[in-house]
C-alpha positions as CSV (number, residue, x, y, z in Angstrom):
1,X,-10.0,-121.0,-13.3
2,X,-10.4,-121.1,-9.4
3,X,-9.8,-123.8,-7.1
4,X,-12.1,-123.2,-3.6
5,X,-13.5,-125.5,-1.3
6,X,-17.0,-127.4,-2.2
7,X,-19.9,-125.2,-1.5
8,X,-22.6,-128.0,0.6
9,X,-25.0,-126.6,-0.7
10,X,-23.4,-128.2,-4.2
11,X,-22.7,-131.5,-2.7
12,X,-25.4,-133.4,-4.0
13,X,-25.6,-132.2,-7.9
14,X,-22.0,-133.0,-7.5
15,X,-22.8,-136.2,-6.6
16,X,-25.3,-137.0,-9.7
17,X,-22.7,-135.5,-12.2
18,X,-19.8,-137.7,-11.0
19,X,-22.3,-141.1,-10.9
20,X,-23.0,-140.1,-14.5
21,X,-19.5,-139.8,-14.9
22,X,-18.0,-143.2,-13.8
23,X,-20.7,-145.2,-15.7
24,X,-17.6,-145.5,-18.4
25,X,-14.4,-146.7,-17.0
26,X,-12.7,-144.5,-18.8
27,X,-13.3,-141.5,-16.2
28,X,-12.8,-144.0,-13.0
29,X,-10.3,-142.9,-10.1
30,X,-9.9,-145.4,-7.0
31,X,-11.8,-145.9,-4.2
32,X,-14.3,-146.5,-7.1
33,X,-17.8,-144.5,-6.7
34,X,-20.7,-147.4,-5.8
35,X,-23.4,-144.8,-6.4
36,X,-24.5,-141.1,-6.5
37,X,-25.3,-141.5,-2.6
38,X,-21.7,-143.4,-2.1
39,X,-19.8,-140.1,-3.5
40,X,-22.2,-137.9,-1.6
41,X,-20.8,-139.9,1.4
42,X,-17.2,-139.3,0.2
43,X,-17.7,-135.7,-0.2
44,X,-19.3,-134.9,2.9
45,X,-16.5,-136.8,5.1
46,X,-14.5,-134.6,3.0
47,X,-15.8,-131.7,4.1
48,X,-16.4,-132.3,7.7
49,X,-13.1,-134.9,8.6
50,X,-10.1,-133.1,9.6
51,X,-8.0,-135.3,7.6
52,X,-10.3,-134.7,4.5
53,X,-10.4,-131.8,1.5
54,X,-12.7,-131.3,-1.1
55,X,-12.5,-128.5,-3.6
56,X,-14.0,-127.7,-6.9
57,X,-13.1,-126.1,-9.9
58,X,-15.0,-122.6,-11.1
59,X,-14.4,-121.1,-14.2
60,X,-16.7,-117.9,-13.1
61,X,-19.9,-119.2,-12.0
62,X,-19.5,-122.5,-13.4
63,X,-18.4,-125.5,-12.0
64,X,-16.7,-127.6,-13.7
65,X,-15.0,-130.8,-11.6
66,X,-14.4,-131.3,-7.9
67,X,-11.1,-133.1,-6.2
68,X,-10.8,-135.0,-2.7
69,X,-8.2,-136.0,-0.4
70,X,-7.2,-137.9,2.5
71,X,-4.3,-136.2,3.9
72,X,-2.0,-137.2,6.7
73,X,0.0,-133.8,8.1
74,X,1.9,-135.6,10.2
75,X,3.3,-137.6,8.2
76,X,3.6,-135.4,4.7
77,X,1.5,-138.1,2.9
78,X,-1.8,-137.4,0.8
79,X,-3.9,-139.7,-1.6
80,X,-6.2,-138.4,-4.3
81,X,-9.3,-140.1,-4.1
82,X,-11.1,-138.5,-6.2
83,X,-10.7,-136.0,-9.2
84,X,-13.5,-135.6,-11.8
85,X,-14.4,-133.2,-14.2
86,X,-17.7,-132.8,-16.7
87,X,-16.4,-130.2,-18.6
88,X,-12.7,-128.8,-20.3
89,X,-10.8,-131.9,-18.8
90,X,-7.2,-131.3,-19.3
91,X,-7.3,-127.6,-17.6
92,X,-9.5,-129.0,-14.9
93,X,-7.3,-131.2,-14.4
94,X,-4.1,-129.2,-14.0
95,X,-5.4,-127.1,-11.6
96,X,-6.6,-129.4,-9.4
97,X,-3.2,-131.0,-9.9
98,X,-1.4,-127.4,-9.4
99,X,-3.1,-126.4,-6.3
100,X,-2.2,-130.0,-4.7
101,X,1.5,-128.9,-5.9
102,X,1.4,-125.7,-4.2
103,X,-0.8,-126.8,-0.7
104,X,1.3,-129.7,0.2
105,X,5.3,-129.5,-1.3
106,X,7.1,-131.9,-0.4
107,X,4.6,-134.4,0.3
108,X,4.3,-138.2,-1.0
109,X,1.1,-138.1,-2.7
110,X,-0.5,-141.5,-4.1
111,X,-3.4,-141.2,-6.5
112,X,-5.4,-144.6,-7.5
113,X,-6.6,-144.9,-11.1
114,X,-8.7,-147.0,-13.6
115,X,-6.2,-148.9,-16.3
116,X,-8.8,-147.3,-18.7
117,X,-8.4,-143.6,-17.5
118,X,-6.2,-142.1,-19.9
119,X,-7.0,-138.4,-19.5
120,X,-6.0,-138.5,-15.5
121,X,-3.3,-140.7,-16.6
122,X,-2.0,-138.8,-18.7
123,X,-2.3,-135.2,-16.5
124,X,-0.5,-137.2,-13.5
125,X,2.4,-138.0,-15.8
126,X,2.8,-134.5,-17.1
127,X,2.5,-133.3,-13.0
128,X,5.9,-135.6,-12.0
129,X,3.4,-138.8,-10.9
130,X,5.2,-142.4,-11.6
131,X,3.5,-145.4,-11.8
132,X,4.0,-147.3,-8.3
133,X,1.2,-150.3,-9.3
134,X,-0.3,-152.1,-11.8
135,X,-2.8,-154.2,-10.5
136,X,-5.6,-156.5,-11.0
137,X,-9.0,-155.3,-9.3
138,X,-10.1,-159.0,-7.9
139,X,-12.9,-159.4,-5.8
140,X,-15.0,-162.1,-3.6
141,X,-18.1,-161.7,-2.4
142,X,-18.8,-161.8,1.6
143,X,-19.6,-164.1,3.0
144,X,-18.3,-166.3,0.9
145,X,-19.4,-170.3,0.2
146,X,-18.6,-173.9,1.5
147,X,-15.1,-175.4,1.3
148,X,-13.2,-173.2,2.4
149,X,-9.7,-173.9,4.3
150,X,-9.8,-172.6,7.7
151,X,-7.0,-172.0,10.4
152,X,-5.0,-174.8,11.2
153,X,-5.9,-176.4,8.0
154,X,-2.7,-176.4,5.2
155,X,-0.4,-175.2,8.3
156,X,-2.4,-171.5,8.0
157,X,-3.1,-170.1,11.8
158,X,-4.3,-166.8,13.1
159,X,-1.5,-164.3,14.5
160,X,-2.1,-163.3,17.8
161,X,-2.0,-159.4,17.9
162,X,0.3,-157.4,19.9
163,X,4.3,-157.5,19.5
164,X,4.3,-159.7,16.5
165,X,7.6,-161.6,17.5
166,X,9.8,-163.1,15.4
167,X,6.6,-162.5,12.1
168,X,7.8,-158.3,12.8
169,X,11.2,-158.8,10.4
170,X,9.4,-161.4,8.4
171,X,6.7,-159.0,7.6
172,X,8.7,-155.8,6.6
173,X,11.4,-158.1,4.4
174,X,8.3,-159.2,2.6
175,X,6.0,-155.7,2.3
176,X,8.8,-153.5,2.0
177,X,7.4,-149.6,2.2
178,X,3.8,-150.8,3.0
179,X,1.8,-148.5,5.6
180,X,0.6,-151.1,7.3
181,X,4.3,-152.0,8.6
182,X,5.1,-154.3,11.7
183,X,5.6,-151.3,14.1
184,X,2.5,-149.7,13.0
185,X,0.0,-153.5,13.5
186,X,2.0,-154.2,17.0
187,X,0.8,-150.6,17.8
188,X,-3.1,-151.1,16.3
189,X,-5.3,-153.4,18.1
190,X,-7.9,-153.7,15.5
191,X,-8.9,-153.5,11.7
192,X,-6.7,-156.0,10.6
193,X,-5.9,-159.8,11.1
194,X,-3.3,-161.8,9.7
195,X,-3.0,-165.3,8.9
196,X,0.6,-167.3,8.3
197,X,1.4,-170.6,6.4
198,X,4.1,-172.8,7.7
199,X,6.2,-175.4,6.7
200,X,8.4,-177.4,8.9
201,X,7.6,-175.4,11.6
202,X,8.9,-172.1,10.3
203,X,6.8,-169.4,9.1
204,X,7.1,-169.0,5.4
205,X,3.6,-167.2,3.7
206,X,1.4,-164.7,5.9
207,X,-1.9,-162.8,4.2
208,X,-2.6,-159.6,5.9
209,X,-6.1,-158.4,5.9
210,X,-7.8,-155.0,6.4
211,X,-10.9,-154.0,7.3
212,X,-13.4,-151.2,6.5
213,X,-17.1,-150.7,7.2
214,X,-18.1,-152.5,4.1
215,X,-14.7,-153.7,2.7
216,X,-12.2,-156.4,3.5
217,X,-8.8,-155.9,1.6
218,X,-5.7,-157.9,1.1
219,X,-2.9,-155.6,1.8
220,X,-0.3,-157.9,1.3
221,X,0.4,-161.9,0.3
222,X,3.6,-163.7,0.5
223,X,3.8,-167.8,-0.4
224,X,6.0,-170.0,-1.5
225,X,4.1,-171.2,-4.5
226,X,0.3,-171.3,-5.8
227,X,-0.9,-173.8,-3.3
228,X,0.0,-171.6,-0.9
229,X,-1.3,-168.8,-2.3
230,X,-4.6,-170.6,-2.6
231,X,-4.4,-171.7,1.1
232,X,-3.9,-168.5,2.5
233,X,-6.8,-166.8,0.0
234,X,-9.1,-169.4,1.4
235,X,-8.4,-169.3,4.9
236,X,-8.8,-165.2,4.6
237,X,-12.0,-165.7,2.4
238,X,-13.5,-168.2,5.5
239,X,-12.0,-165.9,8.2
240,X,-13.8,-162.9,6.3
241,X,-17.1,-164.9,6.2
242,X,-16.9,-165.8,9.9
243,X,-15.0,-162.4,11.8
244,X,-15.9,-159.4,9.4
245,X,-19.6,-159.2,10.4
246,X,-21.1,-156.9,7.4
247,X,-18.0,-156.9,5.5
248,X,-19.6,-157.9,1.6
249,X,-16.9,-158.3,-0.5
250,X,-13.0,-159.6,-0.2
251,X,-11.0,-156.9,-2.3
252,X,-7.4,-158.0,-3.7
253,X,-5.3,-155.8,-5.7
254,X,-2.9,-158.7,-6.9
255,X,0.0,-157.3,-9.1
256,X,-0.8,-157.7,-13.0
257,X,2.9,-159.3,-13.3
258,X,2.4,-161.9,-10.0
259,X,1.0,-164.9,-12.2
260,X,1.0,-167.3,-9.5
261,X,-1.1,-165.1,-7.1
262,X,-3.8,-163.9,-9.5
263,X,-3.8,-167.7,-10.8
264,X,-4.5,-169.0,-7.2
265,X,-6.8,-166.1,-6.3
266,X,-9.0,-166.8,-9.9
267,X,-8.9,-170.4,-8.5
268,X,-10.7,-169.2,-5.1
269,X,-13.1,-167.9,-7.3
270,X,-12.4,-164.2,-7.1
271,X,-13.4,-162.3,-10.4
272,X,-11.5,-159.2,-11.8
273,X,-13.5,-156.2,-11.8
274,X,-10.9,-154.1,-13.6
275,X,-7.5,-152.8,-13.6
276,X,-5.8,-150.5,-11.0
277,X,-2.8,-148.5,-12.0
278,X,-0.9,-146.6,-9.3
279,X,0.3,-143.4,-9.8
280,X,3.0,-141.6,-6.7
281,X,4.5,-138.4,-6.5
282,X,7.2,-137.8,-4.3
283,X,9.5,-134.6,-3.2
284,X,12.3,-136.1,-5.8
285,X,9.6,-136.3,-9.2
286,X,8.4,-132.5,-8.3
287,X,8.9,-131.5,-11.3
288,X,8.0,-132.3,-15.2
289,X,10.5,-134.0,-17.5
């Protein structure tokens, strides 16, 4: 099998055979595929963005799957958005895997997929992946109803942006490894917001929020308890409805095990549209058990 990069002129069947594809959750990889025109966005930014690859598979003149990536040279870091095959799975999948081995050693490389997928699953494990996350796939549509809790309500209140104070150590103790780390928002001036919760005048629960052209997502919630949780969910949902102009849904990836999170976030009427498992390679699991 050969691994090349994505002929354009292929882009569009590619498209159609990978909407076909993710009709059953059981082929799904994260960012999940909205429709055949949504991939054929993907693949094309993939093409054309420096940070972007997309390859496909050949066995002669055959094609057989295609794989995506966002990767980050500065930083040795990569994520697999996408890896899909319509034909001979397993070998597909290997060499996808294999040629992401030998392009970028010693890279992190994160790879998001459905709870359901256990082909890709399985090919990850066998290529040194671990699972990082297992998560719940909540969403909220945007913008989102009436009675919401809003800044200053329930002690929640908008950080200003900028150096982030005396929040910086708060926010890396409490989203330890996250990308979006306090050095990285005091250095960004847009695409995010956060909002904090306090109590007795100290700040003890922050929500931060992310936002893409279509897509809202909380990257990170810390409270006290479920009412905070709740208050901090509603405040984001109303700030989402008011700030994110064109933003249509509120995504939350909330941690299968964090019961009093998904509990508060079901109770702001956010409905689970699947299950997320995160797999992570690093330099140290470059090999296979």
């Amino acid at each position: 099998m050969t691994i090349r990069i994505l002929p354009k002129e292929r882009v569009k069947e590619t498209a159609q055979r990978v909407w076909s594809l993710v009709q059953h959750a059981d082929a799904r990889c994260y960012p999940l595929v909205k429709s055949a025109a949504d991939f054929e966005r993907t693949l094309t930014w993939a093409l054309e963005d420096d940070s972007g690859r997309a390859r496909s598979c050949w066995k002669g003149r055959e094609l057989l799957g295609v794989c995506c990536l966002f990767v980050n040279e500065e930083e040795r870091y990569a994520q697999l958005i996408a890896l899909y095959a319509w034909d001979r799975f397993r070998p597909v999948a290997d060499a996808f895997l294999n040629w992401i081995d030998e392009a970028y050693p010693a890279f992190t490389i994160d790879a998001g997929v459905s709870g359901e997928n256990a082909r890709l699953s399985d090919a990850l494990a066998r290529h040194g992946y671990r699972i990082a996350d297992d998560c719940l796939d909540l969403r909220h549509p945007l913008p989102a109803g009436d009675g919401l809790a809003c800044e200053d309500e329930e002690g929640i209140a908008l950080l200003e942006k900028g150096p982030l104070g005396a929040y910086a150590a708060l926010h890396d103790a409490w989203f330890p490894g996250l990308y979006w780390n306090a050095k990285r928002l005091s250095e960004t001036s847009d695409g995010w917001a956060v909002l904090t919760a306090r109590q007795d005048g100290e700040i003890t629960g922050a929500i931060l929020l992310i936002f893409g052209k279509e897509l809202a997502e909380v990257y990170g919630l810390h409270a006290a308890d479920v009412a905070m949780a709740r208050a901090l969910l509603s405040a984001a949902l109303a700030y989402c409805s008011e700030e994110a102009k064109g933003v249509g849904s509120l995504l939350f990836m909330a941690e299968a095990a964090d019961e009093p999170c998904v509990r508060a976030a079901l109770a702001c009427g956010f409905l689970q549209m699947g299950r997320y498992v995160g797999w992570r390679k690093t330099p140290c699991h470059d090999r296979d058990d």
